[in-house]
ZADO-1210 file (C-alpha; in nm, 4 decimals, padded with zeros to 6 digits):
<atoms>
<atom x="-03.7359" y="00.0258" z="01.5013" code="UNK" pos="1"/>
<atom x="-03.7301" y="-00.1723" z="01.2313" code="UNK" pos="2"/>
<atom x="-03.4080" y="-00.3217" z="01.1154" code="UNK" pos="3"/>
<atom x="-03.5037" y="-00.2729" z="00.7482" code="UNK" pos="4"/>
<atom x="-03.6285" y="00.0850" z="00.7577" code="UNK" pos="5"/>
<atom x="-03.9142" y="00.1814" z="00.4254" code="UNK" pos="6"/>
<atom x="-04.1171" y="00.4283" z="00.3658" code="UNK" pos="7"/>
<atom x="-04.3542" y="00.6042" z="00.4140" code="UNK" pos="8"/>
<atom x="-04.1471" y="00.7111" z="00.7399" code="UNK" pos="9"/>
<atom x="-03.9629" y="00.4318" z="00.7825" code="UNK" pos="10"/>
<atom x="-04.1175" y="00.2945" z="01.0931" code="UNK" pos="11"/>
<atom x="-04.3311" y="-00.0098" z="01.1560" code="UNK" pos="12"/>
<atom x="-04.6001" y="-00.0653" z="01.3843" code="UNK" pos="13"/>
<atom x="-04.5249" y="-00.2952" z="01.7130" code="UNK" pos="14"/>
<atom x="-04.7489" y="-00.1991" z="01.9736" code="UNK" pos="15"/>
<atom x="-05.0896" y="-00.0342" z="01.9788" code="UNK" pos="16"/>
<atom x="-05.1496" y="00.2211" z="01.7320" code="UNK" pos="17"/>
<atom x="-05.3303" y="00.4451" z="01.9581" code="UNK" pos="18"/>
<atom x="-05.0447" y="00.4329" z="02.1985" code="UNK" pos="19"/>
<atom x="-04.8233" y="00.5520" z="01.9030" code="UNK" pos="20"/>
<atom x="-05.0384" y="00.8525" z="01.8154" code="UNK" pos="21"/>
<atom x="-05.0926" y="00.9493" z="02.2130" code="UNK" pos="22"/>
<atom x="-04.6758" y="00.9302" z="02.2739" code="UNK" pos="23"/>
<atom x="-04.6751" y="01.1847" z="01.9991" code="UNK" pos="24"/>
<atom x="-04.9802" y="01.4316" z="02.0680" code="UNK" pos="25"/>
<atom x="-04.9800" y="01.4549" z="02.4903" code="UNK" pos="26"/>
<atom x="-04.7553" y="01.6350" z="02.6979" code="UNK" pos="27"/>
<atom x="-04.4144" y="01.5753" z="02.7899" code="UNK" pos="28"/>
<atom x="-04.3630" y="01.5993" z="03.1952" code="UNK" pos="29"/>
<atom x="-03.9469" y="01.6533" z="03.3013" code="UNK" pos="30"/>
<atom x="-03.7207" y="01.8232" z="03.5403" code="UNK" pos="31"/>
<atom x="-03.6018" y="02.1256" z="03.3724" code="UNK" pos="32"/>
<atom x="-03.3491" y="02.3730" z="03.6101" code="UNK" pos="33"/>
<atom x="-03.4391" y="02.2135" z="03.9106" code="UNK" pos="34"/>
<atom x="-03.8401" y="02.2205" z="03.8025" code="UNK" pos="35"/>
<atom x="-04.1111" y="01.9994" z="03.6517" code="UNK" pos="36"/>
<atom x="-04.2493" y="02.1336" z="03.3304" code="UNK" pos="37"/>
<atom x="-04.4238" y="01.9821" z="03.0723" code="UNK" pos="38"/>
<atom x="-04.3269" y="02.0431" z="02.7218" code="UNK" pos="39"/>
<atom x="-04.4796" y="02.0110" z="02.3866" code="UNK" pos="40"/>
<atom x="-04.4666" y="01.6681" z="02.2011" code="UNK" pos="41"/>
<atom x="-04.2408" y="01.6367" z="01.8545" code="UNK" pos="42"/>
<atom x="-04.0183" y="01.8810" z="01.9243" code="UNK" pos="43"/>
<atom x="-03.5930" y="01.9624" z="02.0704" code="UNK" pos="44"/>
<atom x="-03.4889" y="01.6483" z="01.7567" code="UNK" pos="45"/>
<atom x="-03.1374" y="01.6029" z="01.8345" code="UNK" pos="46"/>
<atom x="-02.8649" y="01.3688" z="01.6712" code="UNK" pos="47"/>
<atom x="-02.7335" y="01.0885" z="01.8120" code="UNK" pos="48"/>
<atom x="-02.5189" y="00.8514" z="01.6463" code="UNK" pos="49"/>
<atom x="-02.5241" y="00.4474" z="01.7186" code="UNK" pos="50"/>
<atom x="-02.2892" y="00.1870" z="01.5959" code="UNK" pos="51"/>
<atom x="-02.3479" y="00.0345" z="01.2328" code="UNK" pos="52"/>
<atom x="-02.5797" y="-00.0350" z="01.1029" code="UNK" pos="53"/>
<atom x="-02.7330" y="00.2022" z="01.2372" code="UNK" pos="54"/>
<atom x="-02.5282" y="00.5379" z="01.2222" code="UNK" pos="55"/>
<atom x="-02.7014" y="00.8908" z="01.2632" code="UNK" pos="56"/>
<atom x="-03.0748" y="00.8908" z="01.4324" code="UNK" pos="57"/>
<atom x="-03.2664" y="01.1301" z="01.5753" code="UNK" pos="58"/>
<atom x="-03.4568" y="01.1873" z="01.9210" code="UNK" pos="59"/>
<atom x="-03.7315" y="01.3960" z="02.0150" code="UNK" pos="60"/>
<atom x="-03.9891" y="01.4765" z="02.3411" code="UNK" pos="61"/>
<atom x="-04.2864" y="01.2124" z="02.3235" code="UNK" pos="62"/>
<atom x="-04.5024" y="01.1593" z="02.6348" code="UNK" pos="63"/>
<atom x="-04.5227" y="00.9099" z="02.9361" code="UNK" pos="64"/>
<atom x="-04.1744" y="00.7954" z="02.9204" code="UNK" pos="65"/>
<atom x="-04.0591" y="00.9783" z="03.2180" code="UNK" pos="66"/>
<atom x="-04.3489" y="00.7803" z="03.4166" code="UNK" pos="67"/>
<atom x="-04.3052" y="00.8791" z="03.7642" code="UNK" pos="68"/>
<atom x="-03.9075" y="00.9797" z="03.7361" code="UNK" pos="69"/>
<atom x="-04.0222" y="01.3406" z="03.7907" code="UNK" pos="70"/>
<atom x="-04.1605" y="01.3163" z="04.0945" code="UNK" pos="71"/>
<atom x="-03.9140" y="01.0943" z="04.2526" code="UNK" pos="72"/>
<atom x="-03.5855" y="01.2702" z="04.1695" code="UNK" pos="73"/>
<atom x="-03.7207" y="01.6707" z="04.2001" code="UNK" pos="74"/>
<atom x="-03.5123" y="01.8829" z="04.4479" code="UNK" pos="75"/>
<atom x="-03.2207" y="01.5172" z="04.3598" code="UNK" pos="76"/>
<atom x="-03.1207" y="01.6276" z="03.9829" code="UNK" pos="77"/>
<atom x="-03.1206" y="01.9717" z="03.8070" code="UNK" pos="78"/>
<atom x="-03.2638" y="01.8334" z="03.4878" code="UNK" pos="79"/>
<atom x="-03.4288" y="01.4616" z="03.3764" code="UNK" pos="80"/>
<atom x="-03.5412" y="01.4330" z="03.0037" code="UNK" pos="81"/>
<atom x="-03.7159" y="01.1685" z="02.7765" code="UNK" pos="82"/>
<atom x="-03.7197" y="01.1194" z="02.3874" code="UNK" pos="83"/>
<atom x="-03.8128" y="00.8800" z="02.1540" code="UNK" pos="84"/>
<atom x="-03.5394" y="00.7561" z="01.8631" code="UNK" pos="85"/>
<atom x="-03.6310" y="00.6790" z="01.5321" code="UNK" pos="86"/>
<atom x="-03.4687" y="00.6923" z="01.1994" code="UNK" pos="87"/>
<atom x="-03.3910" y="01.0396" z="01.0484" code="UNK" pos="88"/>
<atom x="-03.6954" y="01.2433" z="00.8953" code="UNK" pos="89"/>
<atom x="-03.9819" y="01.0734" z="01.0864" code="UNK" pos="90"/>
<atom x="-04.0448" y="01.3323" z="01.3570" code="UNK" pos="91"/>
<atom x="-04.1226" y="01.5835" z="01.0843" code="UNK" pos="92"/>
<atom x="-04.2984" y="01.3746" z="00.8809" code="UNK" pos="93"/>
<atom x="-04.5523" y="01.2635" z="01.1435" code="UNK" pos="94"/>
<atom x="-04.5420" y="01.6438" z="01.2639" code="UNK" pos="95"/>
<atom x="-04.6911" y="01.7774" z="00.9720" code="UNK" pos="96"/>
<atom x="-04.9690" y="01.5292" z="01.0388" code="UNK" pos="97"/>
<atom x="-05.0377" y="01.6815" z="01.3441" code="UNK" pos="98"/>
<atom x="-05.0565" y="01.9824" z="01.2570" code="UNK" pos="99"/>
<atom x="-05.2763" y="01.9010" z="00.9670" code="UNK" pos="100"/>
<atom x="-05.5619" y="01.8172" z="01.2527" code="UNK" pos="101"/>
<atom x="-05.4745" y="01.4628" z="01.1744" code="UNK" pos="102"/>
<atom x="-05.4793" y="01.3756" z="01.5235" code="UNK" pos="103"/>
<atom x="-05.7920" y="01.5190" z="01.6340" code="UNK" pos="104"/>
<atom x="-06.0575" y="01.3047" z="01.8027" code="UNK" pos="105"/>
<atom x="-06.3606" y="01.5674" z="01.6969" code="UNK" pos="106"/>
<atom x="-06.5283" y="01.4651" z="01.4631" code="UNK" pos="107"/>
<atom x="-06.5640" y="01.6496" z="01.1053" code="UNK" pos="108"/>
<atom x="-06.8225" y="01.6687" z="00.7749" code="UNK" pos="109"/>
<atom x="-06.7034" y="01.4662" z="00.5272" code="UNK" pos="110"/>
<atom x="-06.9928" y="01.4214" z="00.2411" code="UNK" pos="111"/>
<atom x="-07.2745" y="01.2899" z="00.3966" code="UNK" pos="112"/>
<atom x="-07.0761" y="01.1607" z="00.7253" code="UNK" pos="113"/>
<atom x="-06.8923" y="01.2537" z="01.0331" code="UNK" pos="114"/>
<atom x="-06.5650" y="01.1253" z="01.0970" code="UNK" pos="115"/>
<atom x="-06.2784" y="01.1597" z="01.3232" code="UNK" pos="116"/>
<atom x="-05.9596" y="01.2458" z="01.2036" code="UNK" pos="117"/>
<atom x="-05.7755" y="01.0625" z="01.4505" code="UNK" pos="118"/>
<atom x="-05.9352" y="00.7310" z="01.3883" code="UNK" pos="119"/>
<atom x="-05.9228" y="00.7629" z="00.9843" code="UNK" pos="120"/>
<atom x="-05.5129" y="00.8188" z="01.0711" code="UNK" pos="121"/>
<atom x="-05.5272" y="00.4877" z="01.2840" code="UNK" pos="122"/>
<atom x="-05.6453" y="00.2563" z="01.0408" code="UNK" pos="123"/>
<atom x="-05.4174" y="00.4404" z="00.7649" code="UNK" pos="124"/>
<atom x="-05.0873" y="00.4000" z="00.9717" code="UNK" pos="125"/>
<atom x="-05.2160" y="00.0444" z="01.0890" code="UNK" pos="126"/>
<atom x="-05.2289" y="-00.0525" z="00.7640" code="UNK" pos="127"/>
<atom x="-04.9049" y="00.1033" z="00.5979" code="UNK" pos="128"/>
<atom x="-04.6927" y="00.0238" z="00.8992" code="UNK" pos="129"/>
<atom x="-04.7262" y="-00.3419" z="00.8820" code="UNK" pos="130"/>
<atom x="-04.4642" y="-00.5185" z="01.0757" code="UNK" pos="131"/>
<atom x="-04.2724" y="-00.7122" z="00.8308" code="UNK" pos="132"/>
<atom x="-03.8849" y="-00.8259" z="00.8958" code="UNK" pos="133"/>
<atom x="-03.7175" y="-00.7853" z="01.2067" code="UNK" pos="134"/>
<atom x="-03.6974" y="-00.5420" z="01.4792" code="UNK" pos="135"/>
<atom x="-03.4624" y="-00.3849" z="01.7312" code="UNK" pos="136"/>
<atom x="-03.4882" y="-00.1685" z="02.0325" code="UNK" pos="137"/>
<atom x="-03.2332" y="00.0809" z="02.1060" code="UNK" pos="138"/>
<atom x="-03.2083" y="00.2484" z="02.4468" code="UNK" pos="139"/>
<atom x="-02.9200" y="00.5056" z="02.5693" code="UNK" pos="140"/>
<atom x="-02.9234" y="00.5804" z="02.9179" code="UNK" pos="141"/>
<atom x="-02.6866" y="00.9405" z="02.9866" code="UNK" pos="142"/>
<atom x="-02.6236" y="01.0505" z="03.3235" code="UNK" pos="143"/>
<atom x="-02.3976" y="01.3361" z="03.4045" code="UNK" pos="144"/>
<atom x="-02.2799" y="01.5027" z="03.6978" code="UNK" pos="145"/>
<atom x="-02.0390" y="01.5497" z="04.0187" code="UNK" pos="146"/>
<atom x="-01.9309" y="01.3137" z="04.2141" code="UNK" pos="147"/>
<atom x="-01.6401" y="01.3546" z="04.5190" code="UNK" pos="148"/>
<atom x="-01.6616" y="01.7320" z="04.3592" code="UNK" pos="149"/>
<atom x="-01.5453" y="01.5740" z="04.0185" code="UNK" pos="150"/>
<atom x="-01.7309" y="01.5583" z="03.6903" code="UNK" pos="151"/>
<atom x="-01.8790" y="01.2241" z="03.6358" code="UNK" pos="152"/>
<atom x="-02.0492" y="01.0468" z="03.3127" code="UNK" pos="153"/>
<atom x="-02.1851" y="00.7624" z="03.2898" code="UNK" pos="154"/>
<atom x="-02.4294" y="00.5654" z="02.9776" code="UNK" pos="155"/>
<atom x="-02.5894" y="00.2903" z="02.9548" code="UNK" pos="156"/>
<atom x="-02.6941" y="00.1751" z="02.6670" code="UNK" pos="157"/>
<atom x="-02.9294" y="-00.1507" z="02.5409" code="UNK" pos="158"/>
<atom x="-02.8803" y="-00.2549" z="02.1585" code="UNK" pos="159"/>
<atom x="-03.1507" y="-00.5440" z="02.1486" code="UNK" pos="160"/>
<atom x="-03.2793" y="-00.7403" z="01.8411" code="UNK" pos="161"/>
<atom x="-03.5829" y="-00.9222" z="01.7698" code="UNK" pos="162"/>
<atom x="-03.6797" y="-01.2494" z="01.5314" code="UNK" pos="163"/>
<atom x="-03.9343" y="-01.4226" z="01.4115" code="UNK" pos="164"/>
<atom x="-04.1084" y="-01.5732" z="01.6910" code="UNK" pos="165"/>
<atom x="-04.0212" y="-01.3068" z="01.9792" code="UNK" pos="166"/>
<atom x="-03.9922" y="-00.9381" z="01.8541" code="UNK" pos="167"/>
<atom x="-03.7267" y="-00.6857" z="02.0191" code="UNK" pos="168"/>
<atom x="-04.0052" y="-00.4917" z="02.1788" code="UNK" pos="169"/>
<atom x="-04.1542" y="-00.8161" z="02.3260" code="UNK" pos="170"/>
<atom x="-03.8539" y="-00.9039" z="02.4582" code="UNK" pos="171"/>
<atom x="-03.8096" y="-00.5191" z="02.6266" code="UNK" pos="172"/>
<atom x="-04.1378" y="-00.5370" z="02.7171" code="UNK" pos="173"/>
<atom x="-04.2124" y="-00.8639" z="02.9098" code="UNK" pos="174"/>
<atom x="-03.8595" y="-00.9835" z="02.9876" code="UNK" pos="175"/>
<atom x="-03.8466" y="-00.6509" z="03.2808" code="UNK" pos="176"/>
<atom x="-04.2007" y="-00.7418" z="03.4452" code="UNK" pos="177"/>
<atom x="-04.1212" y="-01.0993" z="03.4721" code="UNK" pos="178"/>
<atom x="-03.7870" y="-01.0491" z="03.6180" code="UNK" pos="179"/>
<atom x="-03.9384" y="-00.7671" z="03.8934" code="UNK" pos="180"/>
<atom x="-04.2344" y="-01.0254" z="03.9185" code="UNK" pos="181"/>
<atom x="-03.9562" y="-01.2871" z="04.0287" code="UNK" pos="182"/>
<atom x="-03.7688" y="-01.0638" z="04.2310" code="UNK" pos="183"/>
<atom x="-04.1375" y="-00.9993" z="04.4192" code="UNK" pos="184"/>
<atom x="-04.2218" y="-01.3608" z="04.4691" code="UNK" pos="185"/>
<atom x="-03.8190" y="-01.4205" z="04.6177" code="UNK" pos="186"/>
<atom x="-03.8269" y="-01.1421" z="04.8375" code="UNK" pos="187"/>
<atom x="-03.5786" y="-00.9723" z="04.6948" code="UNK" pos="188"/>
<atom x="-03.8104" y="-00.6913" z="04.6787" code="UNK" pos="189"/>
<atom x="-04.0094" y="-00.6006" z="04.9751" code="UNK" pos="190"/>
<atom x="-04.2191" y="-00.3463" z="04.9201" code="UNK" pos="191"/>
<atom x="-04.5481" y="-00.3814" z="04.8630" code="UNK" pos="192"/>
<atom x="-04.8496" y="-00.1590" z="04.6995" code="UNK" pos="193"/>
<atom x="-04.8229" y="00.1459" z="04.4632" code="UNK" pos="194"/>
<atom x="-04.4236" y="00.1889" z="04.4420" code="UNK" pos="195"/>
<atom x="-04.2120" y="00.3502" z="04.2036" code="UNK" pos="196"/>
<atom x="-03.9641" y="00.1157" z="04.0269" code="UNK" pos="197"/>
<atom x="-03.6973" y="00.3290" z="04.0318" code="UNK" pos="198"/>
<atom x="-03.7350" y="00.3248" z="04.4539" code="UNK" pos="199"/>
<atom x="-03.7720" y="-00.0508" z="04.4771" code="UNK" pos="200"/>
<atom x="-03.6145" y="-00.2557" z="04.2166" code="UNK" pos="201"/>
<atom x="-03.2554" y="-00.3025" z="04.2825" code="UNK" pos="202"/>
<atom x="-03.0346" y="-00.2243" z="03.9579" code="UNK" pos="203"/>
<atom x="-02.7534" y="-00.4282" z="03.9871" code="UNK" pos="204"/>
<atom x="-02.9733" y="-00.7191" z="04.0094" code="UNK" pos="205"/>
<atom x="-03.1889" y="-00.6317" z="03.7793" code="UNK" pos="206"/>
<atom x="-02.9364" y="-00.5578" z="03.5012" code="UNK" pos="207"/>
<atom x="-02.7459" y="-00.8832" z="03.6103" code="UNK" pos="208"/>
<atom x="-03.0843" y="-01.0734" z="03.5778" code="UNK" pos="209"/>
<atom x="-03.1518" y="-00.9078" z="03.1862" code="UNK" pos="210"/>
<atom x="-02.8271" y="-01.0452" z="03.1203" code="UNK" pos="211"/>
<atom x="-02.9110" y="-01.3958" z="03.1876" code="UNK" pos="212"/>
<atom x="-03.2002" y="-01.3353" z="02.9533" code="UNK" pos="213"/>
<atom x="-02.9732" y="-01.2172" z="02.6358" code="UNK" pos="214"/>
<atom x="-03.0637" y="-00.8381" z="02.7031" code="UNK" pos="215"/>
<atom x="-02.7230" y="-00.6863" z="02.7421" code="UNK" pos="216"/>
<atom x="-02.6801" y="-00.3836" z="02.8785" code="UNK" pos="217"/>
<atom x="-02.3369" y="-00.1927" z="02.8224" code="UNK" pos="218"/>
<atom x="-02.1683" y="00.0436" z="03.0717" code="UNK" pos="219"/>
<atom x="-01.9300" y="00.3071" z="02.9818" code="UNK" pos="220"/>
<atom x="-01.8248" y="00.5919" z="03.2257" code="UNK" pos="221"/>
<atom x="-01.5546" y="00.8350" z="03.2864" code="UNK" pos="222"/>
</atoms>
């Protein structure tokens, strides 16, 4: 997110543009009631509310962010969910530009020429959403269930700030592979070959190690 939200949806591009539009068009996969599903993209916005300066922002299903979580925790939790947070208003904006056809990769008449919607939207967002100013990455981690046949909570929850040479999403980006790529070449993990993360990497090393690196990760539970 940008620290200095604008419009027109007060967002700013830091990664691929195509990745953007394909988080917000494809399927979401999760563990609902003991089940995977997959559910439609842009929709279930909820509130959640992050210390100033942030205050009130909203979440909603986008695609891929689960990864292989489904898989590897069916028949372990009852449900597993993934949204996307951005600044209030911006899921419905972009909405209505799906449902416009906006995102459509077939191509359409326009005057003499064919075009597809999808890539007239990609150089139209990659042009308004310019990175300018600062960014931040904000991740919230919720777990909740029993434990010794007592209710258990517990969140984590990443409040992480970019500047002008390394952005926020750089830093979540990179700073995770090269610590897991370190953790490889140690032998603190391993396994080798295909392998979920979530089966391999050990947290409490891996959080410790992200602290080292200025990515602090806060703990609350009850």
């Amino acid at each position: 997110l940008p620290t200095e939200p604008k419009p027109p949806m007060n967002y700013k591009l830091v990664f691929s543009v195509h990745g953007l539009i394909n988080e917000y068009i494809e399927s979401c996969v999760k563990i609902r009631d003991g089940k995977i599903i997959h559910a439609d993209p842009m929709i279930e916005v909820e509130e959640l509310e992050f210390p100033a300066p942030f205050g009130k922002l909203e979440a909603f299903n986008t695609s891929g962010g689960t990864s292989t979580l489904p898989k590897t925790y069916l028949g372990k939790v009852k449900n597993l969910d993934y949204k996307t947070i951005r600044y209030p208003g911006h899921c419905a904006q972009f909405k209505l530009l799906l449902d416009l056809g906006l995102t459509s990769s077939k191509p359409i008449q326009v005057g003499k020429n064919k075009i597809a919607p999808r890539d007239l939207l990609s150089v139209l967002l990659t042009e308004k959403l310019t990175m300018e100013g600062k960014d931040c990455v904000l991740v919230r981690v919720a777990v909740d269930g029993k434990k010794s046949g007592k209710s258990k909570s517990v969140q984590y929850q990443i409040i992480d700030y970019g500047d002008e040479h390394v952005t926020a999403m750089m830093r979540l980006t990179s700073y995770p592979i090269a610590v897991i790529a370190q953790m490889m070449a140690s032998g603190v993990i391993t396994q080798r070959g295909v392998v979920p993360q979530e089966v391999c990497v050990p947290a409490d090393t891996f959080i410790s190690e992200l602290w080292k690196r200025g990515i602090e990760i806060s703990i609350q539970s009850n």
